[in-house]
N, C-alpha and C positions, 0 to 999 in steps of 0.2 A: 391699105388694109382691106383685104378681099372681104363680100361679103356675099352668103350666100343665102336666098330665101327659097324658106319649104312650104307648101300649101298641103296640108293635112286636109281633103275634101270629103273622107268620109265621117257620116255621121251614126251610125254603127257603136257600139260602146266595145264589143270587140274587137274590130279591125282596130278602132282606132287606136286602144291598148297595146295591140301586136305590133304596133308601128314605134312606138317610145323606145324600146332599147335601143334602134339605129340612129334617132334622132340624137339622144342622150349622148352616144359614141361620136357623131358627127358634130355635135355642138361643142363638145370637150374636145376634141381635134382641132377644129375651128380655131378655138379658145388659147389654146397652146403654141397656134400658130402666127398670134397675134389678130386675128379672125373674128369676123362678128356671123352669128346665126339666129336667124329672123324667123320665125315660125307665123303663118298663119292657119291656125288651128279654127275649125268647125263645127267640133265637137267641145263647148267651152267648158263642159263640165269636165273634159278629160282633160284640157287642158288645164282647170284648178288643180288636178291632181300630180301635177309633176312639180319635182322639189324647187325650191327656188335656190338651193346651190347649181341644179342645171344651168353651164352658161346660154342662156338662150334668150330674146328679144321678142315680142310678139307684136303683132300687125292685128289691126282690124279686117272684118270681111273679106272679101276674094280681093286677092292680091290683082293687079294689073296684069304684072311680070314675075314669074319666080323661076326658079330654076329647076326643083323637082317638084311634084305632085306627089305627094304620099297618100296612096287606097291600096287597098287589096288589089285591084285588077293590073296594076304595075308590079304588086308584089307576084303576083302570078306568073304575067308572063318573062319575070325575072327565074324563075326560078321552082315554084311550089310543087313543082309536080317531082322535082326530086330532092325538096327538104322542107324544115320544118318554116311556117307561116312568117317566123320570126326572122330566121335567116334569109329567107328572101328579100326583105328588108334592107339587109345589111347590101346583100348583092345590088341591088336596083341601085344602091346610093355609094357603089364600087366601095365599099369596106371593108376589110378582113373579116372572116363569118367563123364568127364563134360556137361552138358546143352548145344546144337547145339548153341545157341544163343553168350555164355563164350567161344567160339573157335577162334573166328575172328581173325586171325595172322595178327600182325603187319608187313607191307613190307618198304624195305625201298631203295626211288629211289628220282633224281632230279628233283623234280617236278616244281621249282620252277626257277634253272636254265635253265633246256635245252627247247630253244627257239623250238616252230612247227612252222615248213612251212607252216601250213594253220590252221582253223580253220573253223567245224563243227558245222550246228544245230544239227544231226542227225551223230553218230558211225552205221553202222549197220556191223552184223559178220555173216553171212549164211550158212556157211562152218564146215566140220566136220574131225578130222583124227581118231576117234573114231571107235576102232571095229564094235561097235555099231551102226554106222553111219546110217543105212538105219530105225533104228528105231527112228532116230533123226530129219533128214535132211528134210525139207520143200524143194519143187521144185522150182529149181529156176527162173524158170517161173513166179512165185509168187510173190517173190522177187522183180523183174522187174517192176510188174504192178505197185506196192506197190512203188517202186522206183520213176515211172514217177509219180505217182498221188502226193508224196512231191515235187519232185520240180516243179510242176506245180503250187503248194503253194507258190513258191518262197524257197524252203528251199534248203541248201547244205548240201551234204550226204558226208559224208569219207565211205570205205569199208576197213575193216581189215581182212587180209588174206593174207598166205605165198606166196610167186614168184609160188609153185607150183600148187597151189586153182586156179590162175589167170589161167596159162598159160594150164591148163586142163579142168576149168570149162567148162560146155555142153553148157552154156547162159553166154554171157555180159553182163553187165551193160552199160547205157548210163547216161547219166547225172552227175557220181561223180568220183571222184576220189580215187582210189586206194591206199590203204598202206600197204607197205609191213611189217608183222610182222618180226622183226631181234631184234629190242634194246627193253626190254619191258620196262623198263624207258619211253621209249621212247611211246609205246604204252598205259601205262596206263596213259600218260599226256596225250594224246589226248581221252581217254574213259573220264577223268575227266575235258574235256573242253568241253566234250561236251555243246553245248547250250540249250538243250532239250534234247534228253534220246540220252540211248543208244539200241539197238533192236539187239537182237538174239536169236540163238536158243540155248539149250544146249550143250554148249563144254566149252573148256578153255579161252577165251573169256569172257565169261558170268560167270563162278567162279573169274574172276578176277575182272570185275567188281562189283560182290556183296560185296566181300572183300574192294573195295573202294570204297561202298555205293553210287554209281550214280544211278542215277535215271534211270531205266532199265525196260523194256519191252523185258520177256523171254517166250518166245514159248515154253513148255515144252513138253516132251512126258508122254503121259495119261498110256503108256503100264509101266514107270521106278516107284518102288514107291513112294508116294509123300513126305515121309521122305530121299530123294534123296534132294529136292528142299530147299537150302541154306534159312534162315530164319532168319539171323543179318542182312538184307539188310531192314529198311525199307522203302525205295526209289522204291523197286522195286514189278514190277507188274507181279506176275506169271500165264499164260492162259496155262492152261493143257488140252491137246488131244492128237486124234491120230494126228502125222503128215500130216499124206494124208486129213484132216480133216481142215487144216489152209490151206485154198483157199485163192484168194487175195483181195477178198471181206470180208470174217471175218476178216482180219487180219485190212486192211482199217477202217471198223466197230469198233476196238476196239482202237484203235489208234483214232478215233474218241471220241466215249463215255469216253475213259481216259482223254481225254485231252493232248496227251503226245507231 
């Protein structure tokens, strides 16, 4: 009985999201074939999120010996530069590469029992831990303005983002209240309560929300390509620029003309 181990090493809530449809594919492969597949995952809270009909086994800590490595940087130089993040995946771990649309991983969390403390018109997520970050990150200045101009609507905003986004950020928010990311159960009940959308920029965050198809308002960056930009979401609205480019009057503007 072959048995093959994966080491999931990023800790990222996106990447490591983007990595689940191959896994999934390869473990049910596996599985069919009489096969066992071992996962050591990094990311434990992403790994609560994956269903337990996955045939899948999981390991403590960094493995010894595995046989693939699952991050982004292998998914890259498999492939990203001429497809979508997902399929890369698929390629790196030589599997037939499916349609971006045929990727959408099933998660699976309490949605239904774990009670929230509050309740949102408006999730919004600003914040970045992305290498990448500065090609991402809208100022959060922006933000701000953008902030007071809803609830001057009357709306209530939640802000998700880690204990460490909070207690570093350059600017406060006034008028909403703060959530810390820790349980994402717990968070992606509150992206799918939302009452009106959810707003951000690209990070993990906003891959989590496409995956659970809420109605979304993503700031993208004009510089990443736009075969980057997830496409099973259709709730959601993708505005492509440069960052420095989403002032907090276009951003008001479109948040307007959408409707959101």
């Amino acid at each position: 009985m072959k048995t093959i181990r994966l080491y999931s090493d990023g800790d990222l809530l996106g990447d490591s999201l983007c990595c689940l449809p191959a896994i999934y594919t390869l473990a049910i492969k596996q599985n069919a074939q009489g096969g066992r597949t071992v996962l050591y995952c990094k990311n434990k809270e992403v790994q609560k999120l994956i269903p337990p009909e996955i045939p899948l086994e999981y390991g403590d800590g960094e493995p010894a010996e595995y046989d693939h490595m699952i991050n982004a940087n292998n998914a890259w130089q498999a492939g990203v530069h001429t497809m979508h993040m997902m399929q890369a995946h698929f390629k790196y771990l030589e599997l037939p590469i499916p349609e971006p649309a045929n990727m959408k991983p099933e998660l699976y969390f309490e949605r239904r029992t774990m009670p929230l403390k509050y309740q949102f018109d408006y999730i919004i997520s600003p914040y970045s831990w992305s290498d990448d970050k500065n090609n991402k990150l809208i100022p959060l200045e922006n933000w701000k303005i953008v902030i007071n101009y809803l609830h001057a609507k009357g709306y209530t905003i939640g802000v998700l983002g880690t204990s460490h986004d909070y207690n570093n950020a350059s600017v406060k928010f006034d008028n909403v209240k703060y959530i810390i990311q820790q349980n994402l159960s717990e968070v992606a009940n509150y992206i799918l309560n939302a009452k009106r959308a959810v707003l951000s920029i690209d990070n993990g965050i906003s891959h989590l929300t496409h995956i659970l198809g809420q109605k979304h308002l993503l700031f993208y960056p004009e510089c990443l390509p736009e075969k980057w930009v997830k496409n099973f979401n259709d709730n959601a609205i993708v505005v492509r620029d440069q960052p420095v480019n989403f002032n907090a009057g276009l951003m008001i503007q479109i948040l307007e003309a959408e409707k959101i």
